[in-house]
C-alpha positions in Angstrom: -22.5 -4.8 -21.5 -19.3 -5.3 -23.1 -16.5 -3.6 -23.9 -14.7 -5.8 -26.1 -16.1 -4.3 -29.5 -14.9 -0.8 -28.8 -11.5 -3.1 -27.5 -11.0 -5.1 -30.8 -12.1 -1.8 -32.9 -9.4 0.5 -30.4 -6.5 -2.5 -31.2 -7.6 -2.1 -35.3 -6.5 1.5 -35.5 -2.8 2.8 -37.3 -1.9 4.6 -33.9 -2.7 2.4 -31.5 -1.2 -1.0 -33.5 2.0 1.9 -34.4 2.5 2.3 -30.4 2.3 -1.5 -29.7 4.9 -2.2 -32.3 7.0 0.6 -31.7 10.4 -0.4 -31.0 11.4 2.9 -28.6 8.0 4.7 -28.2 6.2 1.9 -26.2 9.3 1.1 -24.0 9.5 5.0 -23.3 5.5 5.1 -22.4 6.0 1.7 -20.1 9.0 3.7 -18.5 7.4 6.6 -17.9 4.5 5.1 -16.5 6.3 3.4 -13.7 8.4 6.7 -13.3 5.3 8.3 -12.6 3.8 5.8 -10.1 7.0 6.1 -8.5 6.5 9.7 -8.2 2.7 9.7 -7.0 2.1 6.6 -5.3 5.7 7.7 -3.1 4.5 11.1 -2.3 1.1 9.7 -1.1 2.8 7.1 0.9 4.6 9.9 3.1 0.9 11.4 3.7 -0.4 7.8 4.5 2.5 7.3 6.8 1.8 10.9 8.7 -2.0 10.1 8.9 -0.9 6.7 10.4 1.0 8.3 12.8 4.3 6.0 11.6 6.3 9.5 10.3 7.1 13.0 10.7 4.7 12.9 13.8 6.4 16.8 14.8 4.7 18.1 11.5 1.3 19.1 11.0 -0.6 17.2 8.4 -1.7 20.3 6.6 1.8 21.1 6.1 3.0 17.8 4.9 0.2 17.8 2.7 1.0 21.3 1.6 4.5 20.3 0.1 3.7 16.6 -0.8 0.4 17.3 -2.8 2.0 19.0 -6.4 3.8 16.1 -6.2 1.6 13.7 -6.2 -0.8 15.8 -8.5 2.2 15.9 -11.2 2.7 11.9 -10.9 -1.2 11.0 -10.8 -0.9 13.3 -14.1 1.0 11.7 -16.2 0.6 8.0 -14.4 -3.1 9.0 -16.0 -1.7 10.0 -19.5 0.4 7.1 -19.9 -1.6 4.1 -18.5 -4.3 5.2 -20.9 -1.4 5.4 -23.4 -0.4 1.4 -22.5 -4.0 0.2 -22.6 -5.2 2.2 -26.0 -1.4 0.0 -27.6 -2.9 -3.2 -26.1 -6.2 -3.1 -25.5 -8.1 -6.8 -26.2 -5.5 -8.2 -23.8 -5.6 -5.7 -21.1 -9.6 -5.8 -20.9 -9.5 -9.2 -20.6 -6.7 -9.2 -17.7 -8.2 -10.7 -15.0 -5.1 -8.3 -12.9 -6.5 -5.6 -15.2 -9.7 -5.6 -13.8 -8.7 -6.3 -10.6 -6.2 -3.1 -11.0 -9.4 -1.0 -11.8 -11.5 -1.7 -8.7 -8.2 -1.0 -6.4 -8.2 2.1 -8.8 -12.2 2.9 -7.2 -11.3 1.9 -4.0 -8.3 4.3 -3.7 -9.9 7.0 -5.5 -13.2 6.4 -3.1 -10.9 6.7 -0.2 -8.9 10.2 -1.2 -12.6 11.7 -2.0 -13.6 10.8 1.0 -10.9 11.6 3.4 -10.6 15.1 1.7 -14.4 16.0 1.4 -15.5 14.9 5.0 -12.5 13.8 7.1 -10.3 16.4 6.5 -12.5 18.9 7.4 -12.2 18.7 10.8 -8.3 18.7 10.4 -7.9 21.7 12.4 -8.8 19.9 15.4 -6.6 17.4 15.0 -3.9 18.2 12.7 -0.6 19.2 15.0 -1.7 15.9 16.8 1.5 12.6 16.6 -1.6 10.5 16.1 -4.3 11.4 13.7 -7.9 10.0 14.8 -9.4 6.6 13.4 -10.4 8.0 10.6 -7.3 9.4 9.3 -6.0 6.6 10.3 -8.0 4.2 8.6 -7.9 6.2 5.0 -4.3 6.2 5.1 -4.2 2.4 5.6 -6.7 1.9 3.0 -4.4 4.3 0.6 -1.4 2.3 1.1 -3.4 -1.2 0.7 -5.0 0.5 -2.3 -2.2 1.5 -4.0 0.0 -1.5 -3.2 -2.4 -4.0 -4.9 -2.8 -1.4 -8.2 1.2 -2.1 -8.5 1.2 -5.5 -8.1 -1.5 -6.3 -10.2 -0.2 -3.2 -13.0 3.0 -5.8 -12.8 0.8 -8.5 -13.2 -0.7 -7.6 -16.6 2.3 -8.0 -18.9 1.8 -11.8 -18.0 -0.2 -14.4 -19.4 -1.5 -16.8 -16.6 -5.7 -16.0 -17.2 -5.7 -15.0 -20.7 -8.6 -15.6 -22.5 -6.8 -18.3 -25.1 -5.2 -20.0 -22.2 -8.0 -22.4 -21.8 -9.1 -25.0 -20.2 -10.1 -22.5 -16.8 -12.1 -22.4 -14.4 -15.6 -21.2 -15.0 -15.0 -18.2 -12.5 -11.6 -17.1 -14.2 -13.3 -17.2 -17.6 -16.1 -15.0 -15.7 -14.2 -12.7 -14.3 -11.8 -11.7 -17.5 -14.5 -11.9 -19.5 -13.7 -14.7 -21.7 -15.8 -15.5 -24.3 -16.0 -19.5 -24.1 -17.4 -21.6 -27.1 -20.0 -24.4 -25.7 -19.1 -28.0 -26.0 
């Protein structure tokens, strides 16, 4: 099923073609956005860092986590508010980003990770949290939380250009798969 009705209706309305032409409110949402990944993505790499056993190895992870986490709350926050913000001014393009869509699975697959570590791995953090080097486990989700959250910036960069877009053609048949492209037959 496809999205790009609801897209092309979305891109159609006063606000959302008002915030894509704005000449200060869009900038301002872009800027923010990135302020707030700073902000979140930053704060979550010192946890990774500690469950990776790279930094602050004399601290507990309960209490780096204790001071890091409204941090990164407060950045997800508004990184959520505005990136939904950027897509509803442009969305037919950013569907049909190939980096777009390749930003949302890294989205899963770093959200998958954080549930996870917290609802089963860190429940046995007690045993293990004064120790310099966190088990496999902790290890492991703070690798894939950096990994994660390193390809979801890249590819966020990636959107703004043009090398996969839809009118760009000829493509491969897999590019035009994977953004979705509606091609015309011969």
């Amino acid at each position: 099923m496809s999205l790009l009705p609801f897209c092309e209706w979305l891109a159609a309305t006063p606000w959302s073609i008002a915030l894509h032409e704005s000449l200060y409110l869009y900038p301002l949402v872009e800027t923010t956005h990135v302020l707030s990944l700073m902000l979140f993505v930053g704060s979550a790499a010192v946890v990774d860092v500690r469950l990776l056993g790279l930094a602050f190895r004399d601290l507990p992870v309960s209490e780096v986590t204790g001071r890091i986490l409204p941090w990164t709350l407060a950045g997800f926050a508004v990184a959520v508010v505005t990136g939904a913000l950027l897509f509803y001014a442009i969305p037919v393009r950013t569907y049909l980003s190939i980096f777009f869509r390749i930003k949302l699975f890294a989205l899963a697959a770093a959200g998958l990770n954080a549930f996870l570590f917290h609802r089963y791995w860190a429940a046995d953090g007690r045993t293990w949290d004064l120790a310099p080097r966190p088990p496999r486990r902790a290890r492991w989700a703070g690798g894939v939380s950096l990994c994660a959250w390193a390809i979801v910036i890249v590819m966020g960069r990636m959107i703004a250009y043009d090398w996969f877009d839809c009118d760009a053609q000829p493509q491969s048949a897999f590019v035009n798969w994977a953004a979705g492209c509606v091609v015309p037959g011969p």
